[in-house]
Backbone as CSV, one residue per row, in Angstrom:
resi,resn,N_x,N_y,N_z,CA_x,CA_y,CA_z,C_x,C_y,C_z
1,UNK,78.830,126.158,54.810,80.009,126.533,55.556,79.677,126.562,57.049
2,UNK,80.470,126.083,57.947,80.420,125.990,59.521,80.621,127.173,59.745
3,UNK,79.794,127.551,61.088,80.660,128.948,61.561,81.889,128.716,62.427
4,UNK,82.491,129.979,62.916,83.413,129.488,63.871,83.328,128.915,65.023
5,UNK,84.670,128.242,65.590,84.722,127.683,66.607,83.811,128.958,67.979
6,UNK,83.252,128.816,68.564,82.925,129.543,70.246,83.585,129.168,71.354
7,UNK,83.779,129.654,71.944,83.755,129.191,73.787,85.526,129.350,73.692
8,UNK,86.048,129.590,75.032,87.503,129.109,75.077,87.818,127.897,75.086
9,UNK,89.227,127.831,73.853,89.506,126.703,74.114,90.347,126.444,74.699
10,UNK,90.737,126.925,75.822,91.786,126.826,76.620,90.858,125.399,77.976
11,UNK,90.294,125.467,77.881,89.298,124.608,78.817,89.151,122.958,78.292
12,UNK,89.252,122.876,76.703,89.328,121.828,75.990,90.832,120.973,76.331
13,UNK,92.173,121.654,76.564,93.551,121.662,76.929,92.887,120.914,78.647
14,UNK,92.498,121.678,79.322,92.177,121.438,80.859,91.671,119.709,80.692
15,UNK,90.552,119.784,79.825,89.468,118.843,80.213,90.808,117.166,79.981
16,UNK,91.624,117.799,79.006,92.468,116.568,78.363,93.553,116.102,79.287
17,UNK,93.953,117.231,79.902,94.978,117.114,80.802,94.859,116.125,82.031
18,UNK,93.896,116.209,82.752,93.759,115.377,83.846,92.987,113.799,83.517
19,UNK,92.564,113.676,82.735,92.795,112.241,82.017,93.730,111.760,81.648
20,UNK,94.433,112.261,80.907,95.950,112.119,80.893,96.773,111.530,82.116
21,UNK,96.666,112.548,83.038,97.819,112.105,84.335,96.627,110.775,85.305
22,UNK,95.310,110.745,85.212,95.117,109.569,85.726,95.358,108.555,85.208
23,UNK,95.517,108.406,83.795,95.718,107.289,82.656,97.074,106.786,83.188
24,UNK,98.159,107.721,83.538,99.582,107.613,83.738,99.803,107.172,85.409
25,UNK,99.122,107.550,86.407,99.330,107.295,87.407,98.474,105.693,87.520
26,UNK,97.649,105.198,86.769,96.757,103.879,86.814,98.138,102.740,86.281
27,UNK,98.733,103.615,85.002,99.656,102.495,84.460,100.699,101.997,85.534
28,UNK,101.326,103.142,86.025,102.142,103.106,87.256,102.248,102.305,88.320
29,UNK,100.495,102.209,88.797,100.033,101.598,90.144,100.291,100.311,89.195
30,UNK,99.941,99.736,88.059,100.071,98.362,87.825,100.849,97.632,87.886
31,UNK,102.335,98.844,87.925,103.637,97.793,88.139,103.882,97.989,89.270
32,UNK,102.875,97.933,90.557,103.775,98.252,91.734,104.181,96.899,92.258
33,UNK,105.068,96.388,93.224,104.788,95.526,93.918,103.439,95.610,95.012
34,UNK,103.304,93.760,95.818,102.301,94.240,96.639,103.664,94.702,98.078
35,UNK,104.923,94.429,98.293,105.467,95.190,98.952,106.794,95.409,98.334
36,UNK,107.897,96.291,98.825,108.870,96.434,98.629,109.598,95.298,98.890
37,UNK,109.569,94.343,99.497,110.610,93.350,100.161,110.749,92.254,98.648
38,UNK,109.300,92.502,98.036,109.508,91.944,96.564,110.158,92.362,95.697
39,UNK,110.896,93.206,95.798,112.323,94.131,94.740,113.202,93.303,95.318
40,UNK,113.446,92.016,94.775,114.648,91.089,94.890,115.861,91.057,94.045
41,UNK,116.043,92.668,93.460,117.309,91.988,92.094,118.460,92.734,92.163
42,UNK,119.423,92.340,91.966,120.751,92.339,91.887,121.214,93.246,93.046
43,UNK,122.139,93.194,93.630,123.327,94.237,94.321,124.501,95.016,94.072
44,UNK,124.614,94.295,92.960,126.244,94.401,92.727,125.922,93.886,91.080
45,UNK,127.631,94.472,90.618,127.797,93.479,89.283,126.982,94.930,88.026
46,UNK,126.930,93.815,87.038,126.280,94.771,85.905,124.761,93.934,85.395
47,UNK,124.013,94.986,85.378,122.754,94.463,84.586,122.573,95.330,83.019
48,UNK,122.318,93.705,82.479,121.313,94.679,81.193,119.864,94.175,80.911
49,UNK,119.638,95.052,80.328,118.188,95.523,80.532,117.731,94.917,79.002
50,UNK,116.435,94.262,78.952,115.369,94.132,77.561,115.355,95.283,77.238
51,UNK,115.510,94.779,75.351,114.524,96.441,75.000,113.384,96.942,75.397
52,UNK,112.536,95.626,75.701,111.546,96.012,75.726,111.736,97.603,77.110
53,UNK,112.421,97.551,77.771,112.567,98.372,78.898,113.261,99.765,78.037
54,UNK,114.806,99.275,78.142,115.475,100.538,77.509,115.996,100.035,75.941
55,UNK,114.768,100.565,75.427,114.304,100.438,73.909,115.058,101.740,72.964
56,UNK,116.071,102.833,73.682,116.306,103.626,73.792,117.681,103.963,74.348
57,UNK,118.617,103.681,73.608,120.315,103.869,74.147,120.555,102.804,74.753
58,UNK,121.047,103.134,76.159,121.961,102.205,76.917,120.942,101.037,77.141
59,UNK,121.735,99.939,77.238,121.290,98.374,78.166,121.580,98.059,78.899
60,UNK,123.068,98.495,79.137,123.657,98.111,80.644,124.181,98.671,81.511
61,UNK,124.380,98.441,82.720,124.337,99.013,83.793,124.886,98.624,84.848
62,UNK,126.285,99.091,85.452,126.856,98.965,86.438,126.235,99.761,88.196
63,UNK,125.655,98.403,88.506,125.743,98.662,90.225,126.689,99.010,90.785
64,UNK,128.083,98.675,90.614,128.588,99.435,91.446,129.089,100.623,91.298
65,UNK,128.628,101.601,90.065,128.786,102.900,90.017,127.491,103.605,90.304
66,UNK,127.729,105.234,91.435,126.398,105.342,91.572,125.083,105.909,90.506
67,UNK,125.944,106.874,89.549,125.081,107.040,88.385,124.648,106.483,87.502
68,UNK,125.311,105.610,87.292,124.982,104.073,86.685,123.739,103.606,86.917
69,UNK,123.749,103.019,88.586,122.233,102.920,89.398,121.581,103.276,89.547
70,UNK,121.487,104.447,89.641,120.650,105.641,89.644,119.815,105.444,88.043
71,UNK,120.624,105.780,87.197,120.056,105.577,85.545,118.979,104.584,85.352
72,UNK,119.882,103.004,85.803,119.161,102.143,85.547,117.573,102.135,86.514
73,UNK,117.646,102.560,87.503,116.364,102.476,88.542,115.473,103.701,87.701
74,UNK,115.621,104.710,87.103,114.760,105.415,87.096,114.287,104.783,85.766
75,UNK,115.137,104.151,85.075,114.992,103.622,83.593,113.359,102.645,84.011
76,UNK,113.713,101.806,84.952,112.924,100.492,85.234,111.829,101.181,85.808
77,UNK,111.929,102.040,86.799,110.646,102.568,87.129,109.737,102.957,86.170
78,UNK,110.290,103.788,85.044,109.412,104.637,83.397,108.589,103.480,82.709
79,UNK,109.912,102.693,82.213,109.305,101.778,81.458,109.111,100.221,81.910
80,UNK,109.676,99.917,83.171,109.386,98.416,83.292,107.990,98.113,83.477
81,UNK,107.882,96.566,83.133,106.795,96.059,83.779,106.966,95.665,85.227
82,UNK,105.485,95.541,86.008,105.561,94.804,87.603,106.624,93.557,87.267
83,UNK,106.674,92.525,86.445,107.707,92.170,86.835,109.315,92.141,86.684
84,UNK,109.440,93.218,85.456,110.769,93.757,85.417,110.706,94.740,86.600
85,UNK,110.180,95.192,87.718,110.675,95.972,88.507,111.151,94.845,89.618
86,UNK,110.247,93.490,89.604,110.698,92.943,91.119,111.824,92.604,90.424
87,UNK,112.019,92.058,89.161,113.462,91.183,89.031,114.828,92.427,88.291
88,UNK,114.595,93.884,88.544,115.698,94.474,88.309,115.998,95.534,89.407
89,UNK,115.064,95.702,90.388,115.493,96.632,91.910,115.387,95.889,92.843
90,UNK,116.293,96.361,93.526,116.507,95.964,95.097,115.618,96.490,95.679
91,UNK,115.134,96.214,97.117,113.954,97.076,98.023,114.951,97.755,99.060
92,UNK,116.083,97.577,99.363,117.399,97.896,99.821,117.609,99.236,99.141
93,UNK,118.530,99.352,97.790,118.794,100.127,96.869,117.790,101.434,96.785
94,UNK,116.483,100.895,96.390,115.798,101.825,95.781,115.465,102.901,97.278
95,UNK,115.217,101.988,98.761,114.954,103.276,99.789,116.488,103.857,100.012
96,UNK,117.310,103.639,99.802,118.812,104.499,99.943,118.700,105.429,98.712
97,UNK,118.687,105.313,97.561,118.500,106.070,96.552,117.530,107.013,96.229
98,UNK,116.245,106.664,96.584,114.843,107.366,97.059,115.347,108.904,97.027
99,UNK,115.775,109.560,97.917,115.780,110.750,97.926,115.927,111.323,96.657
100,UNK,117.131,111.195,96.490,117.346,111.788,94.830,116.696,110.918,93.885
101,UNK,116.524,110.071,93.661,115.675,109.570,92.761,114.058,109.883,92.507
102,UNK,113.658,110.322,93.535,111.923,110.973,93.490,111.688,111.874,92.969
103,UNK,113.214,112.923,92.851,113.299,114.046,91.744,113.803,113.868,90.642
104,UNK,114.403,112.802,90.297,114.499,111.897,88.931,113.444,111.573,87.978
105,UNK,112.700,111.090,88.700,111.337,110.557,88.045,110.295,111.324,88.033
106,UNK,109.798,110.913,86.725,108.104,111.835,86.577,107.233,111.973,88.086
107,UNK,106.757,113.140,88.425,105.916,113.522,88.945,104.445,112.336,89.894
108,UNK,104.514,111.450,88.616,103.358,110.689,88.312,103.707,109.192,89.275
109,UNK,104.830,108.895,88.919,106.013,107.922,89.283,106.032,108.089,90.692
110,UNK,106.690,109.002,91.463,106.799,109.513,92.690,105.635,109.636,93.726
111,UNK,104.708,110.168,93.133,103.621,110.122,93.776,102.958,108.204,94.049
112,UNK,102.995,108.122,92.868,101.941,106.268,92.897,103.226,105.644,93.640
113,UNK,104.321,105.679,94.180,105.229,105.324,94.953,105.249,105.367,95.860
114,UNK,105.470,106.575,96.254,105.061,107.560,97.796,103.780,107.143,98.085
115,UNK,102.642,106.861,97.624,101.420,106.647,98.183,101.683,105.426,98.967
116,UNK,102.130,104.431,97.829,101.639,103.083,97.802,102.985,102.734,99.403
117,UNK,104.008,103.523,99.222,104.642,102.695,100.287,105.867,104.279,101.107
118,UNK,104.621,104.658,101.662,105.318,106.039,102.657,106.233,105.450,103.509
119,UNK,107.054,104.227,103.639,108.132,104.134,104.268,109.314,104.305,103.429
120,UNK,109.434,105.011,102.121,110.434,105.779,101.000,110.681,106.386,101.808
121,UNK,112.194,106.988,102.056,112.481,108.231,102.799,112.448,109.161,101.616
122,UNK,111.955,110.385,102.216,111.797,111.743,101.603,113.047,112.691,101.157
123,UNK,113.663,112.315,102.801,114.969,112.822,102.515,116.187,111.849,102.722
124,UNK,117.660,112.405,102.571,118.581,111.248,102.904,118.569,111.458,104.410
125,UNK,119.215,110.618,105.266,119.361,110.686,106.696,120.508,112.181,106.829
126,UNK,121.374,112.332,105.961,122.194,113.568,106.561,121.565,114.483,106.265
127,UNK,120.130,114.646,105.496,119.562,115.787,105.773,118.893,116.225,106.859
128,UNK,118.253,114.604,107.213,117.915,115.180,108.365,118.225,115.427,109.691
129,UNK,119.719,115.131,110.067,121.027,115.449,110.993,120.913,116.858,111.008
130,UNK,121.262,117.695,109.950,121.962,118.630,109.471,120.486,119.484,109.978
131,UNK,119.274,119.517,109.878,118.336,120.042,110.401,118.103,120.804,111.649
């Protein structure tokens, strides 16, 4: 018979955790573009999406509604690949939307974003009027 477990295992939880979020922020960086000006897709109109993306409810998606856009961008950010992101966001769209959308998306998402291209605005412009 084994004896019991020793030591806390609250530290075993720790050790797992931050492998985890580098595993997730590595996948992230893989779909980045090498710039934003490479988010060439749509303006307008309706897109639908591969399962392979939204494998999970909706497929399609009206640009010209804003929650609509909103949906679909955070959709493509989670699960697209680098090149379902150049061929389903705008580089237009996504820095107008940016603000609220950085609190849309995982933690993980936002950050490998924000790193890779600190010309995202943080905030919308009437926030920072209103300042």
């Amino acid at each position: 018979m084994l004896p019991p477990p020793t030591g806390d295992t609250g530290c075993m939880e720790a050790t797992t955790t931050a492998p985890r979020a580098e595993v997730l922020r590595d996948r992230y960086r893989s779909r980045l573009p090498e710039g934003l000006q490479e988010l060439a897709g749509p303006v307008e109109g309706t897109v639908d999406l591969p399962l392979h993306i939204a494998w999970s409810g909706r497929t399609s998606y009206s640009l010209d509604r804003p929650k609509s856009r909103m949906t679909l961008y955070r959709t493509v950010l989670a699960e697209g690949l680098r090149e379902d992101v150049a061929a389903f966001l705008h580089h237009r769209l996504l820095a107008e939307q940016w603000p609220v959308l950085r609190r849309l998306v995982s933690p993980y998402i936002r950050e490998v974003w924000e790193d890779a291209f600190p010309e995202l605005p943080r905030t919308a412009p009437a926030d920072a009027t209103a300042a």
